[in-house]
PQR file of N, CA, C, O and H, with PARSE charges and radii, in Angstrom:
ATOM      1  N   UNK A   1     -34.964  40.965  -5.751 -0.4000 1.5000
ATOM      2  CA  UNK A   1     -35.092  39.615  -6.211 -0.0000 2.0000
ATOM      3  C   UNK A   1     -33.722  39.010  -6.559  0.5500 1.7000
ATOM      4  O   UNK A   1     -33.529  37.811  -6.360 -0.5500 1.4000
ATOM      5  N   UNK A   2     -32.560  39.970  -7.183 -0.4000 1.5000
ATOM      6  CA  UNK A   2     -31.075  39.290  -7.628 -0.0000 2.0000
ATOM      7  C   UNK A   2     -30.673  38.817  -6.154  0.5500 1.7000
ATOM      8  O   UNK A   2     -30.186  37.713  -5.912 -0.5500 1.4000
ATOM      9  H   UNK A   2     -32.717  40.944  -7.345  0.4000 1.0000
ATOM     10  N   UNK A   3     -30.931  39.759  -5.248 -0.4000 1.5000
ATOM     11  CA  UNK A   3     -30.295  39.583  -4.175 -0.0000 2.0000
ATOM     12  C   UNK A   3     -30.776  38.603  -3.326  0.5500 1.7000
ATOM     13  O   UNK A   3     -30.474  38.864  -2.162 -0.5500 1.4000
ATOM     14  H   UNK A   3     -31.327  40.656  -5.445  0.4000 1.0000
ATOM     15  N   UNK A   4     -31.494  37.435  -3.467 -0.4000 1.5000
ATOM     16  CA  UNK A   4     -32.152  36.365  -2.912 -0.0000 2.0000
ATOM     17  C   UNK A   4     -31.713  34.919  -4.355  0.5500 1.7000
ATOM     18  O   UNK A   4     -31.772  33.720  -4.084 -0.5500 1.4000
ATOM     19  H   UNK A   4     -31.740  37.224  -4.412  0.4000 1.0000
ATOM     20  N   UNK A   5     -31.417  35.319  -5.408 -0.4000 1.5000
ATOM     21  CA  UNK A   5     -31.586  34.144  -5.735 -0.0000 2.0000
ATOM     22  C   UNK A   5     -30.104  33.542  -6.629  0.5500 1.7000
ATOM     23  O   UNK A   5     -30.001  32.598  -7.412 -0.5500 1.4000
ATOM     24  H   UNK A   5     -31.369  36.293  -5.628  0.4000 1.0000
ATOM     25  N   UNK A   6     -28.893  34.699  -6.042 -0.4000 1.5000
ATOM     26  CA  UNK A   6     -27.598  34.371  -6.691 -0.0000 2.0000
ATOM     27  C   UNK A   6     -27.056  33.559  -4.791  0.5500 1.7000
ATOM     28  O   UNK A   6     -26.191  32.701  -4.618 -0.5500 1.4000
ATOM     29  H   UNK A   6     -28.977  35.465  -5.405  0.4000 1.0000
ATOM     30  N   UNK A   7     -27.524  33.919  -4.204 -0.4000 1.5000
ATOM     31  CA  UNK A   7     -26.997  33.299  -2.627 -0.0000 2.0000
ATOM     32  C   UNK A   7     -27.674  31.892  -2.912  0.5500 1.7000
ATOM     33  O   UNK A   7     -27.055  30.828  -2.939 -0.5500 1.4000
ATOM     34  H   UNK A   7     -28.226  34.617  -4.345  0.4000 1.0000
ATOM     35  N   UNK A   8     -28.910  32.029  -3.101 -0.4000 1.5000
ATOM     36  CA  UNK A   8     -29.516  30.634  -3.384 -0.0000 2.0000
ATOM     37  C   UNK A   8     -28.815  29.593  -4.629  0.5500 1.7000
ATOM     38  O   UNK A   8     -28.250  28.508  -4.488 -0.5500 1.4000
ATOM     39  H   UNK A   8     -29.413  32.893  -3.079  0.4000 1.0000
ATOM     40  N   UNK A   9     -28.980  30.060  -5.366 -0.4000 1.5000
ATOM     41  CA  UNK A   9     -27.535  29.241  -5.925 -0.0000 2.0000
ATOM     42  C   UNK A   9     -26.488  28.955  -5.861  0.5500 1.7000
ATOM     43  O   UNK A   9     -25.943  27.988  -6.393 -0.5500 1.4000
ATOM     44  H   UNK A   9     -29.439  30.942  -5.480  0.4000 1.0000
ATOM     45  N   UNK A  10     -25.948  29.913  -5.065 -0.4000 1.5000
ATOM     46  CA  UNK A  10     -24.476  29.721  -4.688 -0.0000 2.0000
ATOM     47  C   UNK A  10     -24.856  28.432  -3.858  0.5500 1.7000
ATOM     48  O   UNK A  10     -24.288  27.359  -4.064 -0.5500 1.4000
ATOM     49  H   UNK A  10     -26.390  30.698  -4.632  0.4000 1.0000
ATOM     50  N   UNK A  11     -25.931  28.605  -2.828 -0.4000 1.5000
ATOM     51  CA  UNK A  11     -26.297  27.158  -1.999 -0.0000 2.0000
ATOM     52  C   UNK A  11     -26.295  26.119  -2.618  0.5500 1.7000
ATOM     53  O   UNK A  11     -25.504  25.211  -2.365 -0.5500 1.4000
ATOM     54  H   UNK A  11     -26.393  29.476  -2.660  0.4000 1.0000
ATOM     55  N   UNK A  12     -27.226  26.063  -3.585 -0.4000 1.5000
ATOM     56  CA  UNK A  12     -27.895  24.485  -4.230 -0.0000 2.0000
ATOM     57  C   UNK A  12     -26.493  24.107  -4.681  0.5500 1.7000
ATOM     58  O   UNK A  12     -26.080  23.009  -4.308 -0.5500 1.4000
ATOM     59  H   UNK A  12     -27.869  26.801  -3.790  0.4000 1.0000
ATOM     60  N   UNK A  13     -25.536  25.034  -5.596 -0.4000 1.5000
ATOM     61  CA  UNK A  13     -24.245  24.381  -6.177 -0.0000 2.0000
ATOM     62  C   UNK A  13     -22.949  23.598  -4.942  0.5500 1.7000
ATOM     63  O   UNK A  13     -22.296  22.558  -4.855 -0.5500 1.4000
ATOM     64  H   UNK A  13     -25.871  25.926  -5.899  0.4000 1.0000
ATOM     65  N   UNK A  14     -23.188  25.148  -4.005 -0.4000 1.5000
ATOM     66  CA  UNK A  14     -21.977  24.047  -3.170 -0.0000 2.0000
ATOM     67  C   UNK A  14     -23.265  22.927  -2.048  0.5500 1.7000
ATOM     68  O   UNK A  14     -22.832  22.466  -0.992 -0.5500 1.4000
ATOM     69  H   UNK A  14     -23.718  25.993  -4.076  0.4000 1.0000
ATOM     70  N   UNK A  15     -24.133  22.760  -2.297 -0.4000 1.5000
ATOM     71  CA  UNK A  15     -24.962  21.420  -1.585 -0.0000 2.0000
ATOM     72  C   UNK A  15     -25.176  20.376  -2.267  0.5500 1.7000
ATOM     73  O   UNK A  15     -25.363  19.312  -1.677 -0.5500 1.4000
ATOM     74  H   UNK A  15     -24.485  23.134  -3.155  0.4000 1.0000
ATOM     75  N   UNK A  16     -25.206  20.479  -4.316 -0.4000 1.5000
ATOM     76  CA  UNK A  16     -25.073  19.687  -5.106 -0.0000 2.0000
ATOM     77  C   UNK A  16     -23.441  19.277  -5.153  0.5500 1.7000
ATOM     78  O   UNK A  16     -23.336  18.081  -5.427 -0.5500 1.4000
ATOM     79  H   UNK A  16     -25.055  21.344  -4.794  0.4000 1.0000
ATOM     80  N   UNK A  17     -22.413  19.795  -5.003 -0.4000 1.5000
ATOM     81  CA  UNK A  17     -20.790  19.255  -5.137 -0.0000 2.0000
ATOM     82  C   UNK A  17     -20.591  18.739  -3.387  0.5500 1.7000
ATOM     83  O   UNK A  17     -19.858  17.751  -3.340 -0.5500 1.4000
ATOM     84  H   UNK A  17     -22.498  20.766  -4.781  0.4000 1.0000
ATOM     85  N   UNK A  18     -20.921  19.044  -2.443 -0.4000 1.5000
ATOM     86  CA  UNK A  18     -21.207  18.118  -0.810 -0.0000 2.0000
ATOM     87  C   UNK A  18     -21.749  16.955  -1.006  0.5500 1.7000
ATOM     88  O   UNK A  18     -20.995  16.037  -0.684 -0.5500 1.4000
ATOM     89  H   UNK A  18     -21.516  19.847  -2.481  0.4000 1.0000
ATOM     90  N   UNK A  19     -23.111  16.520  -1.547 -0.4000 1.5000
ATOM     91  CA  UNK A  19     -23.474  15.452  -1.900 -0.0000 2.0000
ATOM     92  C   UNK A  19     -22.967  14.443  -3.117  0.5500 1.7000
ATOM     93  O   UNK A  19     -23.743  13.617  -3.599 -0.5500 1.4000
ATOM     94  H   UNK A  19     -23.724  17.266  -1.808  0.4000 1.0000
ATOM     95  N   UNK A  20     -21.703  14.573  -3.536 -0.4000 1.5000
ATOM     96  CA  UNK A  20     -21.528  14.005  -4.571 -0.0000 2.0000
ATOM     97  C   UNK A  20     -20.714  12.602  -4.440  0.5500 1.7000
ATOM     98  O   UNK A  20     -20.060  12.170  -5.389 -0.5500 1.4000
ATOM     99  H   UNK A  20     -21.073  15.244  -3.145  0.4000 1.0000
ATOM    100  N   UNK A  21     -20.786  12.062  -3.446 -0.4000 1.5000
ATOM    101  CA  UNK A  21     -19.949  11.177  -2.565 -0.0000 2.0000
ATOM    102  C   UNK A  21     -18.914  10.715  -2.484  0.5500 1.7000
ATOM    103  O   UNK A  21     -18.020  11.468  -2.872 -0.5500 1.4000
ATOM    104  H   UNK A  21     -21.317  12.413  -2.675  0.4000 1.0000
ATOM    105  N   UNK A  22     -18.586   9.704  -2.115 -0.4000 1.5000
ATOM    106  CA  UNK A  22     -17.112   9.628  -1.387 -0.0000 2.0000
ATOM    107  C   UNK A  22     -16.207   9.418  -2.459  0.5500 1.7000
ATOM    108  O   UNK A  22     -16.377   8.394  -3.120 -0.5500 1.4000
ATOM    109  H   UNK A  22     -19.312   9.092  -1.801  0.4000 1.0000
ATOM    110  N   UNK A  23     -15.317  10.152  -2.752 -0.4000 1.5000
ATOM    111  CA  UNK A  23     -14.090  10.053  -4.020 -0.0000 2.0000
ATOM    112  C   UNK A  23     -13.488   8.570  -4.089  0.5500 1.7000
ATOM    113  O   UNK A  23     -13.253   8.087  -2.982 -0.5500 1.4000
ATOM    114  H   UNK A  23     -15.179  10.984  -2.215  0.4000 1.0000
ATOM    115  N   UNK A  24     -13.259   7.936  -4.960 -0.4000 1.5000
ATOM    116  CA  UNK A  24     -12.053   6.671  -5.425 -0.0000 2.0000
ATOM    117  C   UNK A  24     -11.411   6.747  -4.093  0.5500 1.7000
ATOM    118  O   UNK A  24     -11.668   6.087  -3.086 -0.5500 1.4000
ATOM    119  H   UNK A  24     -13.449   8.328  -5.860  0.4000 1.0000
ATOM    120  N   UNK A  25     -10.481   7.722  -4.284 -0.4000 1.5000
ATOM    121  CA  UNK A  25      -9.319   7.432  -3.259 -0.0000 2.0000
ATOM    122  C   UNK A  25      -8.498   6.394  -3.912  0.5500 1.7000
ATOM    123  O   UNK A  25      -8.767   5.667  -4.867 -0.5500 1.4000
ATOM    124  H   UNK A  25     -10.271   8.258  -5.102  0.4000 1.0000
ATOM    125  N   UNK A  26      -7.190   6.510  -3.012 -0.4000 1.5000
ATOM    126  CA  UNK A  26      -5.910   5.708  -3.771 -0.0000 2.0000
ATOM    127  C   UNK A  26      -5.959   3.933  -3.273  0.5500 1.7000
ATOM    128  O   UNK A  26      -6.250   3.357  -2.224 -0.5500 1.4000
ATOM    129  H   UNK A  26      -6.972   7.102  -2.236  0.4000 1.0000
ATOM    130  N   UNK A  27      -5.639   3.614  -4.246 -0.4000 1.5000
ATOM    131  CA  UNK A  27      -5.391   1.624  -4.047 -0.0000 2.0000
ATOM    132  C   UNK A  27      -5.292   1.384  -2.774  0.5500 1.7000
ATOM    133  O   UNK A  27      -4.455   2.006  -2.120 -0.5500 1.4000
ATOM    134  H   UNK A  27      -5.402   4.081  -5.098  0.4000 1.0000
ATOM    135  N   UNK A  28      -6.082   0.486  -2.201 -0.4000 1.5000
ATOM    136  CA  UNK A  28      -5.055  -0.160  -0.986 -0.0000 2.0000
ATOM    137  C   UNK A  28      -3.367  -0.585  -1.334  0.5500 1.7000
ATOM    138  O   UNK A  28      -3.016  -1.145  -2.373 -0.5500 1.4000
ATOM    139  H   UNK A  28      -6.762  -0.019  -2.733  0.4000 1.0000
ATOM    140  N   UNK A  29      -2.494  -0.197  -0.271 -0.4000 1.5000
ATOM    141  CA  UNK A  29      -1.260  -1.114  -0.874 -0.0000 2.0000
ATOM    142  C   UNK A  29      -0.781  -2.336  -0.242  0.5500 1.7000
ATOM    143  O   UNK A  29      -0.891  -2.447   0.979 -0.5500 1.4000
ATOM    144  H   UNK A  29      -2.779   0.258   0.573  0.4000 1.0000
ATOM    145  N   UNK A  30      -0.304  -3.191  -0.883 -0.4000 1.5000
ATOM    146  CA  UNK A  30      -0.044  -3.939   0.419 -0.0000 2.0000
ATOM    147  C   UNK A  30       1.108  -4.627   1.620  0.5500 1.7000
ATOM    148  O   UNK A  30       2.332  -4.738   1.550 -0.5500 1.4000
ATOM    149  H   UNK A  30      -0.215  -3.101  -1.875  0.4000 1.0000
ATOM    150  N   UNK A  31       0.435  -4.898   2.376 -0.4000 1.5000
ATOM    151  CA  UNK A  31       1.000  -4.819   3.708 -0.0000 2.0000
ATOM    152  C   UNK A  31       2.554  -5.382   3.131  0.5500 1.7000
ATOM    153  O   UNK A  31       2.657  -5.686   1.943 -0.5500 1.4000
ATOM    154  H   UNK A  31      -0.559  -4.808   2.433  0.4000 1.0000
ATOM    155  N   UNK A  32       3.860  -5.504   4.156 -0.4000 1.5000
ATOM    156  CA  UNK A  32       5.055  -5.813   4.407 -0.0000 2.0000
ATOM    157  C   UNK A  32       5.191  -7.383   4.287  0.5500 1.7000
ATOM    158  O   UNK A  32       6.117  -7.871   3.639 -0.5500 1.4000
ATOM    159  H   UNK A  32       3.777  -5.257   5.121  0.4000 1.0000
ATOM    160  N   UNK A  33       4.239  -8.167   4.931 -0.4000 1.5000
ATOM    161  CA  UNK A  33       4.440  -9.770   4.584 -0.0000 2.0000
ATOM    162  C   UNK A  33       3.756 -10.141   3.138  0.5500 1.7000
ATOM    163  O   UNK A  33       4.089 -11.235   2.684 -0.5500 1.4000
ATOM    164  H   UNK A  33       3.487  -7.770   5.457  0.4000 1.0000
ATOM    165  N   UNK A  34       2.729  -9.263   2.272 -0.4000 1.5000
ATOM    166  CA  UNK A  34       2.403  -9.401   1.264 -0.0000 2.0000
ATOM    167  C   UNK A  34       3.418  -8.839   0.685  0.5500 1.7000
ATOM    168  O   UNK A  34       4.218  -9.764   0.544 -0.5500 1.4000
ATOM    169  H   UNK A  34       2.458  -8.374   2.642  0.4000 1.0000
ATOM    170  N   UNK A  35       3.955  -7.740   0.193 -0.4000 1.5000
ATOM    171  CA  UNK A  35       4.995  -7.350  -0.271 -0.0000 2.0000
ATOM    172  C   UNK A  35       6.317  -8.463  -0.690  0.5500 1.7000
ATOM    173  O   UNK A  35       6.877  -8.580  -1.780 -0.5500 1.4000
ATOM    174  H   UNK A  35       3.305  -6.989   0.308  0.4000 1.0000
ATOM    175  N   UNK A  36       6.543  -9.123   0.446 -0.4000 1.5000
ATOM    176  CA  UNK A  36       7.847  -9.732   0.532 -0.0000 2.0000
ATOM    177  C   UNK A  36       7.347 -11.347  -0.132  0.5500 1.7000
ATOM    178  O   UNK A  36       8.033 -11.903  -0.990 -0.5500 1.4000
ATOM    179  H   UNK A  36       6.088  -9.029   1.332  0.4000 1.0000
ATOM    180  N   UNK A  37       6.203 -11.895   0.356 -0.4000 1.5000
ATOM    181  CA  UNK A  37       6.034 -13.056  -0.199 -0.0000 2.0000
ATOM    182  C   UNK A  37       5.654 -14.386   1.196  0.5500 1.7000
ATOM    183  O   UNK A  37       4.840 -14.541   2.107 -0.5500 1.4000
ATOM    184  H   UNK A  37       5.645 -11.444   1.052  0.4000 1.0000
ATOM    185  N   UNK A  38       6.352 -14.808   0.842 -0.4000 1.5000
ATOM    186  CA  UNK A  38       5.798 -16.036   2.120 -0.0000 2.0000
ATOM    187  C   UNK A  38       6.791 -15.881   3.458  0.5500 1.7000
ATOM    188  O   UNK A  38       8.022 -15.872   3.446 -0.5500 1.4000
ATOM    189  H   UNK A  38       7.013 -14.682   0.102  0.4000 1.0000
ATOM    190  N   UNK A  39       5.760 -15.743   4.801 -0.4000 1.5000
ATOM    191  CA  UNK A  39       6.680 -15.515   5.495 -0.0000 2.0000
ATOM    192  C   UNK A  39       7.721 -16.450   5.950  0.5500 1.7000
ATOM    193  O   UNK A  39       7.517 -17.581   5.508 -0.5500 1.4000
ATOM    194  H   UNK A  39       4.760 -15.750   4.810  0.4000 1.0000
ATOM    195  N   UNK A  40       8.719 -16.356   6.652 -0.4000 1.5000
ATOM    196  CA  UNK A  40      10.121 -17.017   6.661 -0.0000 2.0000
ATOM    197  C   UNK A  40       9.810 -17.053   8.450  0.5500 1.7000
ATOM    198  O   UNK A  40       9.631 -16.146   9.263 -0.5500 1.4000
ATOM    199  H   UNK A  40       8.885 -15.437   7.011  0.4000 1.0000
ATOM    200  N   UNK A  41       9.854 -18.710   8.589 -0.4000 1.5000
ATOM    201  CA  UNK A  41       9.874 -18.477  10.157 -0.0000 2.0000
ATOM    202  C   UNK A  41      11.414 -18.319  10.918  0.5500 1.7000
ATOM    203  O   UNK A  41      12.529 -18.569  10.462 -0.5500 1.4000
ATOM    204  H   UNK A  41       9.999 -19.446   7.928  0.4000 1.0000
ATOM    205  N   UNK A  42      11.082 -17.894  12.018 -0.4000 1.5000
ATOM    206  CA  UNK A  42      12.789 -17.333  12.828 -0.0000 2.0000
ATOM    207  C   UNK A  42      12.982 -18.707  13.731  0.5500 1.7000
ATOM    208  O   UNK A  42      14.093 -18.711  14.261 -0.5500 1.4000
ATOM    209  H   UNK A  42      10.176 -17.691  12.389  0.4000 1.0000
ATOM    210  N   UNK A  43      12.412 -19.542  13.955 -0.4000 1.5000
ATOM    211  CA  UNK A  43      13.202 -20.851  14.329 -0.0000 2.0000
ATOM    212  C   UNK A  43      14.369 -21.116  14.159  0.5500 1.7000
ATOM    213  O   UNK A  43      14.760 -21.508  13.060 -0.5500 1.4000
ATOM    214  H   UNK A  43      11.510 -19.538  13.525  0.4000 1.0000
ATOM    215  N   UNK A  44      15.275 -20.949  15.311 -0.4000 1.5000
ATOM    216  CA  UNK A  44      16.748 -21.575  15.183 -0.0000 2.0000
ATOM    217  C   UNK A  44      17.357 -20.844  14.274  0.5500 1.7000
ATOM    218  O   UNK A  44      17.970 -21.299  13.308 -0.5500 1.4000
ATOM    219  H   UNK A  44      14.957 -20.630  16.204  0.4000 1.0000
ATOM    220  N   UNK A  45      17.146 -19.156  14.675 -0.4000 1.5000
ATOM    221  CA  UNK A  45      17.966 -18.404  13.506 -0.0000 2.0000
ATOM    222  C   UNK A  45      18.306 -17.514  14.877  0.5500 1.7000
ATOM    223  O   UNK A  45      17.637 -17.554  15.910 -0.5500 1.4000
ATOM    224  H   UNK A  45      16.648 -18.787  15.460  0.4000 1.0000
ATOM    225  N   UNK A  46      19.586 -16.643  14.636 -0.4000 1.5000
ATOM    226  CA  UNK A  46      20.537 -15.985  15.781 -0.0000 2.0000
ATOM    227  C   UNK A  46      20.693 -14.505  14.840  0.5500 1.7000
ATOM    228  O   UNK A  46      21.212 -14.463  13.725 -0.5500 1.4000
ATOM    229  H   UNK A  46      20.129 -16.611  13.797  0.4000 1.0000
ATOM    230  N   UNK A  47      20.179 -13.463  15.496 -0.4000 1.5000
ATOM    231  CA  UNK A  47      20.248 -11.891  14.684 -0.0000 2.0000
ATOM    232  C   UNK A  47      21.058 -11.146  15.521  0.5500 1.7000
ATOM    233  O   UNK A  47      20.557 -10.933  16.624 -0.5500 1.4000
ATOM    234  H   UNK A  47      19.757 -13.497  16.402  0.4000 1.0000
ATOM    235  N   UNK A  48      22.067 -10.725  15.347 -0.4000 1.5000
ATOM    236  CA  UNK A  48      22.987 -10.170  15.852 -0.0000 2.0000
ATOM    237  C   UNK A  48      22.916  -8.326  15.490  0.5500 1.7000
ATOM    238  O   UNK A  48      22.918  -7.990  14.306 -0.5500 1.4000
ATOM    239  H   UNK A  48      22.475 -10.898  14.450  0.4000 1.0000
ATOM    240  N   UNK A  49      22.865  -7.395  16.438 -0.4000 1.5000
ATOM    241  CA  UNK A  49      22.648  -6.058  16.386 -0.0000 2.0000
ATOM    242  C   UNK A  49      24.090  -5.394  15.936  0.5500 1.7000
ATOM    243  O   UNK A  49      25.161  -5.633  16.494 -0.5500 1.4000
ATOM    244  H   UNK A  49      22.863  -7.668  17.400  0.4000 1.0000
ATOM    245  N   UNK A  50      23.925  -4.628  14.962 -0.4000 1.5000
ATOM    246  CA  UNK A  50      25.435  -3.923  14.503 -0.0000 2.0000
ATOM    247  C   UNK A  50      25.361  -2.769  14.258  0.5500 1.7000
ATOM    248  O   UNK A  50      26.443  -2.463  13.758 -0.5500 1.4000
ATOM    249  H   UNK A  50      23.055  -4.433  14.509  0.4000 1.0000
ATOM    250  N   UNK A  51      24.632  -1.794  14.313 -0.4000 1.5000
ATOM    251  CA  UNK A  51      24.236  -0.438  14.550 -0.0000 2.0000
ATOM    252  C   UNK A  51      22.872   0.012  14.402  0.5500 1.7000
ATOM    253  O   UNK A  51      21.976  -0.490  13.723 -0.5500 1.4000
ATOM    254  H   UNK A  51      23.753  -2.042  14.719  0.4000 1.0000
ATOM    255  N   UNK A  52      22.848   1.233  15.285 -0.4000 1.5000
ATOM    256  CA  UNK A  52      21.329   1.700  15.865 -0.0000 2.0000
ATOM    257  C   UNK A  52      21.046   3.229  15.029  0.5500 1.7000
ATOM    258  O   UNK A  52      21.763   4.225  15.135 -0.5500 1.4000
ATOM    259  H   UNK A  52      23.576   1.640  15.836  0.4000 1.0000
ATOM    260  N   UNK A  53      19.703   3.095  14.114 -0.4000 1.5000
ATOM    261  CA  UNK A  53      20.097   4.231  13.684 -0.0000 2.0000
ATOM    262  C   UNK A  53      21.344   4.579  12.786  0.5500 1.7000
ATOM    263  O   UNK A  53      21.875   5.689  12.765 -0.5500 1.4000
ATOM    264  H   UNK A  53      19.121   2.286  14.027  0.4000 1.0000
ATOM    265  N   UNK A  54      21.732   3.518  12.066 -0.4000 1.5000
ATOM    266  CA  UNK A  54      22.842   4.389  11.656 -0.0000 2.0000
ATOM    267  C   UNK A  54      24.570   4.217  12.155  0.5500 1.7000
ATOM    268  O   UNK A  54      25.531   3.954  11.432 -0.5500 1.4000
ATOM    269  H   UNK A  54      21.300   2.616  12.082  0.4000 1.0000
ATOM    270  N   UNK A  55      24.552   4.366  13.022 -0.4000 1.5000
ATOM    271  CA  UNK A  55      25.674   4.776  14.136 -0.0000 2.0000
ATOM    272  C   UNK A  55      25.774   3.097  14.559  0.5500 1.7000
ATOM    273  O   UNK A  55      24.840   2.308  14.701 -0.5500 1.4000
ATOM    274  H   UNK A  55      23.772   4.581  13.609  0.4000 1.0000
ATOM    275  N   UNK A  56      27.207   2.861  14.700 -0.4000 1.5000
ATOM    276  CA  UNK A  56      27.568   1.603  15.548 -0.0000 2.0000
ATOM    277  C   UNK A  56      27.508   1.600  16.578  0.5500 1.7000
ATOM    278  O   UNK A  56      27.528   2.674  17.180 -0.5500 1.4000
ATOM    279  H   UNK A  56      27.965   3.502  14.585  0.4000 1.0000
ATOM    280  N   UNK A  57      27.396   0.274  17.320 -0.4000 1.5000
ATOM    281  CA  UNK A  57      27.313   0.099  18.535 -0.0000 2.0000
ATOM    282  C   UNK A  57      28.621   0.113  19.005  0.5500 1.7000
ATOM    283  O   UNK A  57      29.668   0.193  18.363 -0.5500 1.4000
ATOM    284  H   UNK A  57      27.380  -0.598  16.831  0.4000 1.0000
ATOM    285  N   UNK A  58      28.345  -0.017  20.796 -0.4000 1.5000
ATOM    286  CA  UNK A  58      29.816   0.195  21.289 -0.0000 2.0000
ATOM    287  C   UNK A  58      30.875  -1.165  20.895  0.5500 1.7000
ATOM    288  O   UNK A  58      30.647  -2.370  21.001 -0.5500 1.4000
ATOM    289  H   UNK A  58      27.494  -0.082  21.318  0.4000 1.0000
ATOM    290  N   UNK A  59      31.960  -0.530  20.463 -0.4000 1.5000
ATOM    291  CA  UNK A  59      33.138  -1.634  20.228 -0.0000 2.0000
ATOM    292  C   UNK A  59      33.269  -2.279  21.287  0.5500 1.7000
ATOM    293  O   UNK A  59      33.440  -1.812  22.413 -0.5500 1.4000
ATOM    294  H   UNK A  59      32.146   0.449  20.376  0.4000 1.0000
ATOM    295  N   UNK A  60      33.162  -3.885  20.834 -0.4000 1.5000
ATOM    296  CA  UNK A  60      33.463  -4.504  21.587 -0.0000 2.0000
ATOM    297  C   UNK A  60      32.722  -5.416  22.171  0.5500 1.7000
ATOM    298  O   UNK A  60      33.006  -6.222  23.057 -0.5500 1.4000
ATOM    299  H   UNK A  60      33.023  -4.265  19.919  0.4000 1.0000
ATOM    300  N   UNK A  61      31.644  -5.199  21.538 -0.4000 1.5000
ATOM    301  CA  UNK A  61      29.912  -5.379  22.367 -0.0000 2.0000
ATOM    302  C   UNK A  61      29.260  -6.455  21.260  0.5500 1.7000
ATOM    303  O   UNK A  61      29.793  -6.534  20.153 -0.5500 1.4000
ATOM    304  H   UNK A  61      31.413  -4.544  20.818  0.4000 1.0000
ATOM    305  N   UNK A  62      28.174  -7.227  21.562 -0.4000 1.5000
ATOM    306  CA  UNK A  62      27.329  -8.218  20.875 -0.0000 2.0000
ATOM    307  C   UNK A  62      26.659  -8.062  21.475  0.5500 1.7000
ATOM    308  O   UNK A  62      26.624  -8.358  22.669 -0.5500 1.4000
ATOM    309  H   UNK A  62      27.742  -7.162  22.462  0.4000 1.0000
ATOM    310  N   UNK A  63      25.679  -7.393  20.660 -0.4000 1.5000
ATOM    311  CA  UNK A  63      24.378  -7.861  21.040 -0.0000 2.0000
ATOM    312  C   UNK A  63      23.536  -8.783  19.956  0.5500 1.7000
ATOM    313  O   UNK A  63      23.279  -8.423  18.807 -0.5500 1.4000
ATOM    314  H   UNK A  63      25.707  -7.153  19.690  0.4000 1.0000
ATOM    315  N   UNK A  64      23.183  -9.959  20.509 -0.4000 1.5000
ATOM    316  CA  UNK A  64      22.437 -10.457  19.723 -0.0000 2.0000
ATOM    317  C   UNK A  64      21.157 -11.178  20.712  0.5500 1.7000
ATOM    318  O   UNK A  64      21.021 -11.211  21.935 -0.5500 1.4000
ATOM    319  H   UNK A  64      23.391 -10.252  21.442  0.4000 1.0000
ATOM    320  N   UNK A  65      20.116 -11.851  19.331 -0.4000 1.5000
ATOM    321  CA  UNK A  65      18.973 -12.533  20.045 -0.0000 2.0000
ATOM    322  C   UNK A  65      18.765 -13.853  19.069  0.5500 1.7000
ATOM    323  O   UNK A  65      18.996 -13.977  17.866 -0.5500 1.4000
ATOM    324  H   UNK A  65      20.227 -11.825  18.337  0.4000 1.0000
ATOM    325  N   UNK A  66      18.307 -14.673  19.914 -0.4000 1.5000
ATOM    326  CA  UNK A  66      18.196 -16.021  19.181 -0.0000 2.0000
ATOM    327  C   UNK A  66      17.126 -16.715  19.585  0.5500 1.7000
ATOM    328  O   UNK A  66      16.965 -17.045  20.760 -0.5500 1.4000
ATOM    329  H   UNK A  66      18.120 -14.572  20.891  0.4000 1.0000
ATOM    330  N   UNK A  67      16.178 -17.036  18.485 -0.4000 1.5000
ATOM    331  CA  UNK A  67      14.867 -17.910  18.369 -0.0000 2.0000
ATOM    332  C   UNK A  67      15.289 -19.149  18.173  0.5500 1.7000
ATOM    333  O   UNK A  67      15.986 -19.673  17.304 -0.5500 1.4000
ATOM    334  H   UNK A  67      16.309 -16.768  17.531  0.4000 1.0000
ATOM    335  N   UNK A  68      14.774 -19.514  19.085 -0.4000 1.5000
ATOM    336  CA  UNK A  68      14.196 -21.608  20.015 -0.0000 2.0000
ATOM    337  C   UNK A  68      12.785 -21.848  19.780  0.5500 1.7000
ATOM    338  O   UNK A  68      11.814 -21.170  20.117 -0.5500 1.4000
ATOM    339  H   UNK A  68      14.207 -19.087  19.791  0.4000 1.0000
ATOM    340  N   UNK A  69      12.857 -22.989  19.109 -0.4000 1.5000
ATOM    341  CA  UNK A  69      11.657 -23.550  19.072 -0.0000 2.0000
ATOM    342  C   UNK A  69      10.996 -23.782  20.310  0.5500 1.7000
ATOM    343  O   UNK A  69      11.624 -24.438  21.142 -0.5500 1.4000
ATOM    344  H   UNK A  69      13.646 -23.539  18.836  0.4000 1.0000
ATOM    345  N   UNK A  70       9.979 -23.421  20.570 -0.4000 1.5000
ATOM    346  CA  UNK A  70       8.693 -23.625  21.993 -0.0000 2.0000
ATOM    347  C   UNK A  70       9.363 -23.204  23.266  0.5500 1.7000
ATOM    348  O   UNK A  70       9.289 -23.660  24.407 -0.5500 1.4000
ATOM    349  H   UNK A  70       9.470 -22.888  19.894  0.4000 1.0000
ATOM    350  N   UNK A  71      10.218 -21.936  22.612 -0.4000 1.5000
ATOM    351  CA  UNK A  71      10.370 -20.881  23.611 -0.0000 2.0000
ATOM    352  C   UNK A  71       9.875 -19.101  23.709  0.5500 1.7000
ATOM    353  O   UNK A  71      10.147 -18.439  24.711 -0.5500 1.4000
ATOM    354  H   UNK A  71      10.277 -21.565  21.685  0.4000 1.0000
TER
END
């Protein structure tokens, strides 16, 4: 009889802590344009590249990119 009803409990306990449902879990956080605030449009602004990773680009070199309106 021990030997039928300590397995059986061992069941009901880990089938009572399985059913105990889905944990809190951590905050949403939020996203990069919430974070920062209102976004900033790139209209008629020129971003120029000055190292990749870290490391400079080749001397001598520009790279840049530039946002036009209703392009």
């Amino acid at each position: 009889m021990k030997r039928i009803i300590l397995p059986l409990l061992l069941f009901l306990t880990l089938l009572a802590v399985g059913c105990g449902g889905p944990s809190a879990g951590p905050e949403p956080t939020a996203t990069a344009e919430e974070a920062r605030g209102e976004v900033l449009p790139l209209d008629e602004t020129r971003w120029e590249l000055d190292s990749i990773l870290g490391a400079p680009i080749v001397p001598e070199t520009a790279l840049t990119i530039r946002f036009v309106n209703n392009y």
